[in-house]
C-alpha distance (Angstrom), angle and dihedral (degrees) to the residues before:
residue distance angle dihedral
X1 . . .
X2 3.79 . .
X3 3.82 118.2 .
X4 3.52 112.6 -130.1
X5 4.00 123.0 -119.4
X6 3.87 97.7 148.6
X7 3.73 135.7 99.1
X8 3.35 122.3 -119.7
X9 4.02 138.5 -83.2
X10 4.04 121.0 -8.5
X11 4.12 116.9 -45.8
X12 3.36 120.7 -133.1
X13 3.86 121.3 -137.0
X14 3.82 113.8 -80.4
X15 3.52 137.9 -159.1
X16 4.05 124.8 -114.4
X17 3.65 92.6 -99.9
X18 3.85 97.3 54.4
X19 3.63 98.2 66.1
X20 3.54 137.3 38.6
X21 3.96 125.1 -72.9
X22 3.57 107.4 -81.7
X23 4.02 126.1 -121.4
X24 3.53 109.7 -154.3
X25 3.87 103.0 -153.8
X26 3.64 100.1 -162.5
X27 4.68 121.7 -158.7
X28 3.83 97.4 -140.2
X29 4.28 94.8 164.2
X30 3.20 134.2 73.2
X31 3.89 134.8 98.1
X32 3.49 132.5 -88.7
X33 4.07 138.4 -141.4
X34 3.78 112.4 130.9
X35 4.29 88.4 82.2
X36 3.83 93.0 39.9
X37 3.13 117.4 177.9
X38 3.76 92.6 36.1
X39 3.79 94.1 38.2
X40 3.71 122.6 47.9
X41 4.02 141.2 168.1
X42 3.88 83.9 -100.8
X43 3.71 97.3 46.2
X44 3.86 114.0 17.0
X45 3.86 125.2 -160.8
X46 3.93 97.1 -93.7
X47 4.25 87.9 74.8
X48 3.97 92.9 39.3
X49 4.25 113.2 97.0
X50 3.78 88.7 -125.7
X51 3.40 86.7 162.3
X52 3.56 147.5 19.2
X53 3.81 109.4 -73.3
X54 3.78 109.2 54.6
X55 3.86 112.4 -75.3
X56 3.36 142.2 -34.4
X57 4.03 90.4 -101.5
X58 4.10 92.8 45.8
X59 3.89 88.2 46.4
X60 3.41 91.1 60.2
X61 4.09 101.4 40.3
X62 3.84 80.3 54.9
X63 3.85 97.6 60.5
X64 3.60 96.8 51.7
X65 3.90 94.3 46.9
X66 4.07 120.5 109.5
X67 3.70 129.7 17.1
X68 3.61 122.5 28.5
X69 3.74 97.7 12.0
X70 3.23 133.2 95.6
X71 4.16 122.5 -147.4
X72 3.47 111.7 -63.1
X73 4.03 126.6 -99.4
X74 3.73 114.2 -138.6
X75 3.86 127.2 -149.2
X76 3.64 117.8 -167.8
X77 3.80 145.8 126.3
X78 3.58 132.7 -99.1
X79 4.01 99.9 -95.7
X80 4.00 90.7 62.5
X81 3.55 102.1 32.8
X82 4.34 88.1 100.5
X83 4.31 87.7 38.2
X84 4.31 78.4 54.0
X85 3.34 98.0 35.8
X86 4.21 78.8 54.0
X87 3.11 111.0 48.3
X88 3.50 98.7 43.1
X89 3.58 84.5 62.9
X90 3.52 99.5 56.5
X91 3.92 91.9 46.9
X92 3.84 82.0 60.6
X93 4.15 85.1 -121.0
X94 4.05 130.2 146.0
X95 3.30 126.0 -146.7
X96 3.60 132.5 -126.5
X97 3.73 87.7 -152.4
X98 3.78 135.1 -34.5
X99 3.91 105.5 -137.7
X100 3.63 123.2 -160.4
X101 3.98 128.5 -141.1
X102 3.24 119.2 -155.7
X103 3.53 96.3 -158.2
X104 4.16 132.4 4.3
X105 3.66 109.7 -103.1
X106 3.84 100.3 165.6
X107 4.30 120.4 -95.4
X108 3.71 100.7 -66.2
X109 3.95 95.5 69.9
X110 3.90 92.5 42.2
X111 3.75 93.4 46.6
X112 3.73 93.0 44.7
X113 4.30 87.7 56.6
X114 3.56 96.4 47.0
X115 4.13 91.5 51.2
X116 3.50 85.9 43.9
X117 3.80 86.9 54.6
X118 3.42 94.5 41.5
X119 4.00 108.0 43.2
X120 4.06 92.1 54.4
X121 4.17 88.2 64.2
X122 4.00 91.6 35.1
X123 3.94 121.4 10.5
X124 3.87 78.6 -172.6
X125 3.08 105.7 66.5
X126 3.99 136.9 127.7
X127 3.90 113.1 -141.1
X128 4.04 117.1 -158.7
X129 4.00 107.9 -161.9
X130 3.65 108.1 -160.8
X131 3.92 124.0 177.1
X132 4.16 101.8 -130.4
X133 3.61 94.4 -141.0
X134 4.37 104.9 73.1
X135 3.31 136.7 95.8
X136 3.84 122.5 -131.4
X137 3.77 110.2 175.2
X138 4.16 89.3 178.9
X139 4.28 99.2 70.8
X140 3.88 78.8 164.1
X141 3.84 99.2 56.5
X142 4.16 88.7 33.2
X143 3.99 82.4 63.4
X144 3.47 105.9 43.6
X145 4.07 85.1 49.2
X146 4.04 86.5 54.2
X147 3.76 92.6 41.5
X148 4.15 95.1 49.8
X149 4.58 81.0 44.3
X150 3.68 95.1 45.3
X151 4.17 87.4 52.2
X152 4.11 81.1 56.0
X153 3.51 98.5 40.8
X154 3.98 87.2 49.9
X155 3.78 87.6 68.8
X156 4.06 93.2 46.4
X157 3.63 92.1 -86.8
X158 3.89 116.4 155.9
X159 3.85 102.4 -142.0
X160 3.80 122.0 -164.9
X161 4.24 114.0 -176.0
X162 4.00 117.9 -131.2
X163 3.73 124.7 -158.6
X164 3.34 116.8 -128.0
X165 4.05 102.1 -128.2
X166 3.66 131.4 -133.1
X167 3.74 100.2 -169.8
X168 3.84 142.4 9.5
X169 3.72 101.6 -74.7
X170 3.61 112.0 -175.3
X171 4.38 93.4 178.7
X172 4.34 84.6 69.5
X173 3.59 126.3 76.3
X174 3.84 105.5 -134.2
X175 4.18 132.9 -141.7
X176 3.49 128.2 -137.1
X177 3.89 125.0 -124.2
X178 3.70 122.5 -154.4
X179 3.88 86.2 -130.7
X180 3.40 139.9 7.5
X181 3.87 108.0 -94.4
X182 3.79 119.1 -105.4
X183 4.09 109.4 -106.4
X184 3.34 107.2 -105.1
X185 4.00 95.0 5.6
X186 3.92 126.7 137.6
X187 3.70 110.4 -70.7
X188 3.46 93.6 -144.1
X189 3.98 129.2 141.3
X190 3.86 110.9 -61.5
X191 4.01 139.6 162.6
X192 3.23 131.6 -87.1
X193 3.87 143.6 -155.6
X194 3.81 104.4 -140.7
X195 3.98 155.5 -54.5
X196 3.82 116.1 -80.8
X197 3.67 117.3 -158.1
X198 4.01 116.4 -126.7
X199 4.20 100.6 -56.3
X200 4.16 120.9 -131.9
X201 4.28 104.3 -111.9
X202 3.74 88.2 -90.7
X203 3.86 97.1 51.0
X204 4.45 91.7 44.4
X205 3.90 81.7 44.5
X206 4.28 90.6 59.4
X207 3.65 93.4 36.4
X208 3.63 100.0 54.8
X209 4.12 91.4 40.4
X210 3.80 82.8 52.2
X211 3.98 94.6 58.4
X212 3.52 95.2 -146.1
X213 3.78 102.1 97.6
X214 3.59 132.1 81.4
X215 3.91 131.8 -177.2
X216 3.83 119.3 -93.0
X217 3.83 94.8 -118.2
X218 3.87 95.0 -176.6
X219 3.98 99.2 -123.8
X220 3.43 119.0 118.7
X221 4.26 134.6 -177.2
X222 4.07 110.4 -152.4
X223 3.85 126.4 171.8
X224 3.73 103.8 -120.5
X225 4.07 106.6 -127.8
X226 3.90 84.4 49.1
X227 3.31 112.2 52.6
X228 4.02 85.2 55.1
X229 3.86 88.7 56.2
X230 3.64 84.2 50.7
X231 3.85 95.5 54.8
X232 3.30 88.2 39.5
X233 4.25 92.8 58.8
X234 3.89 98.3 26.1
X235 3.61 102.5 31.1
X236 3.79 116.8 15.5
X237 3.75 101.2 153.3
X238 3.68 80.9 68.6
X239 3.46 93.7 50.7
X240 3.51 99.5 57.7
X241 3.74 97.0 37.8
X242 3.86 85.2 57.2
X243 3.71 93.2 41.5
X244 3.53 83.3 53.2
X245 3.60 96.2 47.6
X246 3.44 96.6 46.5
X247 3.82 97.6 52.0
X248 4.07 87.7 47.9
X249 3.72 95.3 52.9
X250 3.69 127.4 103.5
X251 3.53 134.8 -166.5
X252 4.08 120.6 -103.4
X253 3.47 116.9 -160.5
X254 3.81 102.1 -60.4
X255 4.12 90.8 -16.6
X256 4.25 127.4 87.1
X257 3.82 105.9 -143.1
X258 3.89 120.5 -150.4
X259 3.45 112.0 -132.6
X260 3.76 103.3 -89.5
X261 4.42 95.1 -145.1
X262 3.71 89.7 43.9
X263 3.99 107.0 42.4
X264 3.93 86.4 46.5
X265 3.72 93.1 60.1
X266 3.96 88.1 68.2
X267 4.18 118.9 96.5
X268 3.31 115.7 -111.9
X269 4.05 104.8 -103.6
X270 3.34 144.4 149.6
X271 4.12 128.1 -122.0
X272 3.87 83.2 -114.6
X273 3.86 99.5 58.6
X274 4.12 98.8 30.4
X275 4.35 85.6 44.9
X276 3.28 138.6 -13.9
X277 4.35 87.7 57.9
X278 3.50 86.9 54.3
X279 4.26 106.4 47.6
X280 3.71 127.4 42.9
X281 3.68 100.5 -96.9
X282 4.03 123.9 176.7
X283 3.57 124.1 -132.5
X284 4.32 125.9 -143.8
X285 3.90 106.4 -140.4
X286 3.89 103.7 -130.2
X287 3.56 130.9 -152.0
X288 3.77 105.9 171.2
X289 3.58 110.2 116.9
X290 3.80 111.9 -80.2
X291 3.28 136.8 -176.6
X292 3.97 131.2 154.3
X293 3.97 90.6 -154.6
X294 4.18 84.7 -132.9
X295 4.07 91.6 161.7
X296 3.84 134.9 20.7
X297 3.69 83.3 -105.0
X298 3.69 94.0 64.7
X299 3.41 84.0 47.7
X300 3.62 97.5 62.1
X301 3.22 92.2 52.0
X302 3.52 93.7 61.8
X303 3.83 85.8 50.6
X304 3.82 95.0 92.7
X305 3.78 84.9 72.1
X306 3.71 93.7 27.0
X307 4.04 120.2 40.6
X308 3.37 95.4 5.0
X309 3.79 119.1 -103.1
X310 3.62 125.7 -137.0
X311 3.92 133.1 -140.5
X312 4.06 85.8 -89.8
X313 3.68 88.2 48.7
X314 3.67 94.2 -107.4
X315 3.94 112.3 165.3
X316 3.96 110.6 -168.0
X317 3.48 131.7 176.1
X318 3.96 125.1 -143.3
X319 4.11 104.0 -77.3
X320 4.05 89.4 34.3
X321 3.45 135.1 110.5
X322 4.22 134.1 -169.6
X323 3.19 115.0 -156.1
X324 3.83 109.4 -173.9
X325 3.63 99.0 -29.0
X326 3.62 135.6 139.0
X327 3.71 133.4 -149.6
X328 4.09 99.7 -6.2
X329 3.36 140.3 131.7
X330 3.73 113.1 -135.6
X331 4.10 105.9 179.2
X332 4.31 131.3 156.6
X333 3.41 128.2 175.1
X334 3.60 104.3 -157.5
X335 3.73 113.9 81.1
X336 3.55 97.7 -149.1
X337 3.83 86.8 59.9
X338 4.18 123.8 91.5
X339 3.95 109.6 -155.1
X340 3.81 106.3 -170.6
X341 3.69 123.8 178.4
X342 4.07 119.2 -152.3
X343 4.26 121.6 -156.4
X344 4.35 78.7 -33.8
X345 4.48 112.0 160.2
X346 3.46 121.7 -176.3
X347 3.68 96.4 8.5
X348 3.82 144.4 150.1
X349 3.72 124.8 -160.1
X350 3.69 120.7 166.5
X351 4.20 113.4 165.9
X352 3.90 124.8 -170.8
X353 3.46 128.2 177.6
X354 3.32 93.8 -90.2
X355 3.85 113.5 21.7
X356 3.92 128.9 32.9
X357 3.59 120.7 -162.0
X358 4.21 119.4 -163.6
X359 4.09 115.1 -178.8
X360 3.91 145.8 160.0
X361 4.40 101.7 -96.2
X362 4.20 72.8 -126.7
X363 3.58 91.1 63.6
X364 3.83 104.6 44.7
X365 3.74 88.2 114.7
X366 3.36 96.2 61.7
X367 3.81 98.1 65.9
X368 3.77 96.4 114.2
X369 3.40 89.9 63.2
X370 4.31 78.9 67.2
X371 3.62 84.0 51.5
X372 3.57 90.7 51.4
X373 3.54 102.5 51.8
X374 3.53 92.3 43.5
X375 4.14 91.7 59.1
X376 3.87 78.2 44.4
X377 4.36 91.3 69.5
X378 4.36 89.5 24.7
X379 3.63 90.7 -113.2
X380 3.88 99.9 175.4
X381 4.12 85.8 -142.9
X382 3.75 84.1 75.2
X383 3.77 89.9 77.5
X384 3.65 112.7 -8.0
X385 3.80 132.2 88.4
X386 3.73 122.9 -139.0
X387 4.31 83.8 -140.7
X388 3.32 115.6 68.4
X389 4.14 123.8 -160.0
X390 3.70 115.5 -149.6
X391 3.80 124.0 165.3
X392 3.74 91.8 -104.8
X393 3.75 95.4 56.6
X394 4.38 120.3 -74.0
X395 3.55 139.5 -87.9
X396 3.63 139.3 -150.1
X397 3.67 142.4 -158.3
X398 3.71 116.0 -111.1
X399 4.13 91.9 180.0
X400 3.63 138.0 -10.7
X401 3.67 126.2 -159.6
X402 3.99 143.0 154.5
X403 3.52 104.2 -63.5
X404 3.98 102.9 0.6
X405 3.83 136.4 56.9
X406 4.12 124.0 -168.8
X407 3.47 119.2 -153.6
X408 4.00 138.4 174.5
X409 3.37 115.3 -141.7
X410 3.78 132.3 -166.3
X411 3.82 122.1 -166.5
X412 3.86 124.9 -160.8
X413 3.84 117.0 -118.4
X414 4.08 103.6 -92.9
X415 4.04 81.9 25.1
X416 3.67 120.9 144.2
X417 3.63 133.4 177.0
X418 3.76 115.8 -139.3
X419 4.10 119.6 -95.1
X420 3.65 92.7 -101.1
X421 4.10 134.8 152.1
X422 3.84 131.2 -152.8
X423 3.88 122.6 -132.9
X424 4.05 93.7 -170.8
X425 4.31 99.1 36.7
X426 3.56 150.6 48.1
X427 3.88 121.5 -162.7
X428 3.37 140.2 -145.0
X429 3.87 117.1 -149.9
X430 4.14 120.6 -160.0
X431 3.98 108.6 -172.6
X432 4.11 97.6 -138.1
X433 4.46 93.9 169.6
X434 3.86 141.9 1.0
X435 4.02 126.1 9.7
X436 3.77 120.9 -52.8
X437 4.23 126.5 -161.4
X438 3.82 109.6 -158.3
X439 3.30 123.6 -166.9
X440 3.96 119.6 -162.0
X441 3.55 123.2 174.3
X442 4.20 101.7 -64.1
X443 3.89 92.7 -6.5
X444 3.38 130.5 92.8
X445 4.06 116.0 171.8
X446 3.72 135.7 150.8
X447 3.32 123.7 -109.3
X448 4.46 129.4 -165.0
X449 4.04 131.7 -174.8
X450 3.93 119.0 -40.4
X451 3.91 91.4 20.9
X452 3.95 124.1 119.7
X453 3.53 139.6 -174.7
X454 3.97 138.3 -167.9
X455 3.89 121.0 -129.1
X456 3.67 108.2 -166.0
X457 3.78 123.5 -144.5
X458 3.57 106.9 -79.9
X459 3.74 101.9 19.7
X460 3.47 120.3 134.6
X461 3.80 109.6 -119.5
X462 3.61 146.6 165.6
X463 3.76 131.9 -171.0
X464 4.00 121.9 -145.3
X465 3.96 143.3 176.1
X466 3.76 104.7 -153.3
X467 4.06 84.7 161.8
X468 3.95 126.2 95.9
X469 4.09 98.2 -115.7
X470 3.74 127.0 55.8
X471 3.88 116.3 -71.1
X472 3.84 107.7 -134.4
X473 4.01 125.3 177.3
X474 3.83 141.8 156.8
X475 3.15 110.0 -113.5
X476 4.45 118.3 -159.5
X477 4.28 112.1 -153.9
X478 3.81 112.4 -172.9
X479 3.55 119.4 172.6
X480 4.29 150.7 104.0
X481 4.13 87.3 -76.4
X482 3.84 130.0 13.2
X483 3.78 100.9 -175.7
X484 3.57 125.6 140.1
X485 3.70 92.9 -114.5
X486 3.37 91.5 69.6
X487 3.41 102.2 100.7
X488 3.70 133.9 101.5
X489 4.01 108.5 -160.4
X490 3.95 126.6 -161.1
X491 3.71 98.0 167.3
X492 3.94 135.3 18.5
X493 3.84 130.3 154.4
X494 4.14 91.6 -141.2
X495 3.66 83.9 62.4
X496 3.58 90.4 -121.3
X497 3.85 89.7 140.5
């Protein structure tokens, strides 16, 4: 039988100022396949401007920023915590804390850590989990629906938020309501039966006909000193793993790290098995616009609001072209690139610099199957990104052959590249924009647009912008191995040394 951690009855919607501030807690890691080439294991679909808007990630830090929230937590893992660190700059955002996992295991461990966190500097608390990957084109209706959980979670309530579904989506898990809701009725916070796992087409077809089903969206509203009783009678290896975690971890220039030994110890679960299963949780039916952009096809559905669909529901991106088509998707990246489309229907064709994909609309869902096949031959698109974020800036490879690499590499203003030497390379560096300070062994000179220099293998060098603009150059590796590891560091500012 369910233990109960809810308030009672149905809440109404509330304004800010009737519940506690709000912590939105905010599930920035992960990997990413289904959008390949756009979205990769090295930089998934939540930092990619799908749409208009910024990202996915800066979308989201921008709905839960002003009244009634408090600075946003960030979960993430190691490989994004510079893309984060980033792009939260650039949306002009700070964080309540950017916490480091050392490893994915699923939502419940991360969510446990950042209550944990956030319950021992207010008990009282209200934490928002949010997935940073959705789209919610209704900010209006996505408010209300926090307001009317918050006035639940208030009185201990855990809240869960259900979409309201317009067709039988078998890619969604689903949620049960007691009832069907009343047409036109108060949305407001309400029980609910149970989880359903993603349905076959015949099973989504009954549930939505039924009307008591709603999509699993992901988002969740928990009072802060409750959901750690919670884990602590439902899940308590989690508990103590976090607890564990949390009391090992140490902060890293702007980051917190979990401790690595301790956070690993914890199963890999998700909020709905370790909790919400388990307690008698209430649900918010949603109607705000939703979408979790989990294929190109979803995508080009958003496109109306996004790329700008046509009559023929023809989505281009700047550098494409449709020429009599109907419902595709024609999309690059690179803006040196023209993507045109002849007499294609139900199409997708997306085109990086390094990676094109071209696929039935019907089999958009399919794309990790691409993904697949491309681990399948070691193809380093499978996973790997062309750009490169590092905390002083990013590079990116321009051409890779034998014995030589090319890269372009922009650095931050302030930036600085550790003092590092290569045993396998030499470099050759061509200033193309903004001020450069290169170190080499004993010398130390200045260097502006159009000037070069040659780092020999072994040298002791460093690379820095001490200018007011971004510092970009080509840099030229030739040598017996050009890998990343590479490089022997004796000082760095990130503390990567």
């Amino acid at each position: 039988m369910a233990e109960t951690f809810t308030g009672e009855g149905m809440a109404p919607a509330t304004s800010p100022a009737d519940h506690p501030v709000i912590h939105p807690i905010i599930m920035c890691g992960g990997s990413g396949s289904r959008l390949w080439p756009v979205s990769r294991k090295a930089y998934p679909k939540q930092f990619a401007a799908l749409l208009e808007g910024g990202s996915l990630f800066q979308r989201t830090l921008d709905r839960v920023r002003g009244k009634g929230y408090a600075a946003p937590q960030l979960l993430t893992g190691a490989d994004f915590r510079f893309v984060v660190a980033e792009q939260l700059s650039d949306a002009g955002i700070e964080p309540g804390r950017i916490v480091i996992e050392p490893e994915g295991r699923n939502t419940a461990p991360a969510i446990c850590a950042a209550a944990l966190m956030i319950a021992e500097a207010d008990p009282g608390a209200l934490l928002l989990v949010l997935p940073s990957d959705h789209v919610i084109r209704d900010e209006a209706a996505f408010h209300a629906a926090v307001a009317a959980g918050a006035g639940a979670a208030a009185g201990g309530a855990f809240v869960t938020f259900g979409i309201t579904p317009d067709r039988a989506e078998t890619g969604y898990g689903y949620i049960e309501l007691d009832a069907a809701p009343a047409p036109g009725g108060p949305m407001g916070a309400q029980p609910f039966t149970r989880f359903v796992e993603k349905p076959d087409a015949v099973a989504a077809a009954e549930m939505l006909a039924s009307g008591r089903f709603l999509w699993n969206s992901g988002m969740f509203l928990f009072p802060a000193a409750a959901l750690v009783a919670a884990f602590e009678a439902q899940a308590p290896e989690v508990l103590a793993a976090c607890r564990a975690a949390v009391a090992a971890g140490r902060t890293d220039l702007c980051f917190f790290r979990l401790g690595e030994e301790a956070y690993r110890a914890n199963p890999d679960i998700s909020i709905d098995y370790a909790i919400m299963e388990k307690v008698a949780g209430q649900v918010v039916p949603v109607d705000c616009g939703w979408n979790d952009l989990g294929s190109w096809a979803t995508v080009w559905q958003e496109s109306a609001q996004g790329l700008g669909a046509g009559e023929a529901g023809v989505a281009v991106s700047d550098g494409a072209l449709a020429i009599d088509c109907e419902n595709v998707l024609l999309r690059t990246d690179d803006p040196d690139m023209r993507l045109v489309g002849l007499g294609l229907k139900d199409m997708v064709a997306v085109a990086t610099r390094d990676g094109v994909l071209v696929a039935p609309m019907d089999r958009a869902q399919d794309v990790r199957k691409v993904v697949d096949g491309l681990k399948a031959v070691n193809a380093k698109q499978a996973t790997e990104f062309p750009l490169v974020y590092r905390p002083w800036g990013w590079y990116e490879t321009l051409a890779l052959g034998g014995r030589f690499q090319v890269k372009q590499i922009c650095v931050k203003p302030g930036g600085q590249l550790s003092l590092q030497s290569h045993v396998h390379r030499s470099e050759h560096w061509v200033v193309v924009s903004g001020t450069a300070k290169v170190t080499v062994d004993e010398d130390v000179r200045l260097m502006t647009e159009n000037q070069s220099i040659y780092i020999p293998l072994g040298a002791v060098h460093r690379l820095e912008n001490p200018g007011k603009v971004e510092l970009r150059l080509i840099e030229v590796q030739s040598g017996a191995y050009l890998g990343e590891d590479d490089i022997i560091r004796y000082e760095d500012v990130y503390a990567r040394a």
